[in-house]
Residue, then its C-alpha position, 0 to 999 in steps of 0.5 A: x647519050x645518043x640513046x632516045x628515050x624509050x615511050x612508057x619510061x619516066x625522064x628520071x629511071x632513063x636517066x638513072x639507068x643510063x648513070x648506072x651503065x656508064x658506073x659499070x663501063x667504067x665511064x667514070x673513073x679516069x675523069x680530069x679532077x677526080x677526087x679534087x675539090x671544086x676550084x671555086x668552091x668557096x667562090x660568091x656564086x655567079x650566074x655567069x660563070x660558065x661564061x667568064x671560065x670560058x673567056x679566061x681559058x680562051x685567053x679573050x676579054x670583055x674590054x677592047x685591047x686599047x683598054x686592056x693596055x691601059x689598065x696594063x700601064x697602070x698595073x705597070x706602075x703599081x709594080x713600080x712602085x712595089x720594086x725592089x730595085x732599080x733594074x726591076x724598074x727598067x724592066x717593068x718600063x721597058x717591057x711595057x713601052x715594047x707594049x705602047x710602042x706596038x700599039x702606037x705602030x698599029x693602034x689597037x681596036x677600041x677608043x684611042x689609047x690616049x697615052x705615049x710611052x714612058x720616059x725610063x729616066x723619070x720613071x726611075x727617078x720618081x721611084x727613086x724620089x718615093x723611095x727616099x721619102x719611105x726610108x726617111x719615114x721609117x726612121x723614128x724622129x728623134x725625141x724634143x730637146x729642151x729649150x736652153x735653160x729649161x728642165x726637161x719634163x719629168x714624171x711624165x704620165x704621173x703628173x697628170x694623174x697624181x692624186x691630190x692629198x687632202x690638207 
């Protein structure tokens, strides 16, 4: 709209009249998105959100680099965790000790980062360790034997709750 406003014409029929030439130019019909729901349509309003879609295209953060690969340390060993297997493990590891070791080349702007690179070998063994505990856990415990000389239980659930006859 580099058009001014003509003196005597209320903000709202410019307006309206500026729409309906545009609809008729055909102004509106090639538009990116048209006929696709809005992408945070069920999303909880934000005041800031112009901002923070702005920061997420851009590719920029709030925080300073020393603590985005901080939190990305973190996020690495929550994917350790959910591994499958123990080349995934190295891979994680591996990709963010490249990480590290280029912040501890040249630290990044912010407060110190606070931490070294990880040691591979123990990493893949505490996985290792995690991972046996998990198995064994899923595996049902077997049911208690009797002691030698005793009867096993029986009638389980109904003993408790047997009626009691009258006499």
């Amino acid at each position: 709209m580099t058009e001014r406003k003509p003196p005597g014409v209320s903000f709202e029929t410019w307006a309206d009249k500026q729409i309906r030439d545009a609809e008729r130019r055909g102004d509106f019909k090639a538009l990116p998105g048209a006929g696709k729901p809005l992408p945070s349509l069920d999303a909880p309003y934000d005041e800031l959100w112009w901002i923070r879609g702005k920061m997420q295209r851009e590719g920029l953060s709030a925080l300073p680099p020393s603590l985005v690969l901080r939190k990305e340390a973190e996020d690495a060993m929550e994917a350790v965790a959910r591994a499958a297997t123990e080349a995934q493990v190295r891979r994680i590891v591996g990709e963010i000790n490249d990480k590290l070791r280029e912040a501890l080349r040249r630290p990044p702007e912010g407060p110190p980062l606070g931490r070294g690179l990880f040691d591979a070998e123990q990493v893949v063994a505490d996985w290792r360790a995690a991972r046996a505990v998990a198995e064994s856990a899923r595996e049902p415990a077997p049911p208690p034997r009797p002691a030698v000389g005793e009867a096993p239980a029986r009638g389980g659930w109904g003993r408790l709750f047997r009626r009691r006859r009258s006499a």
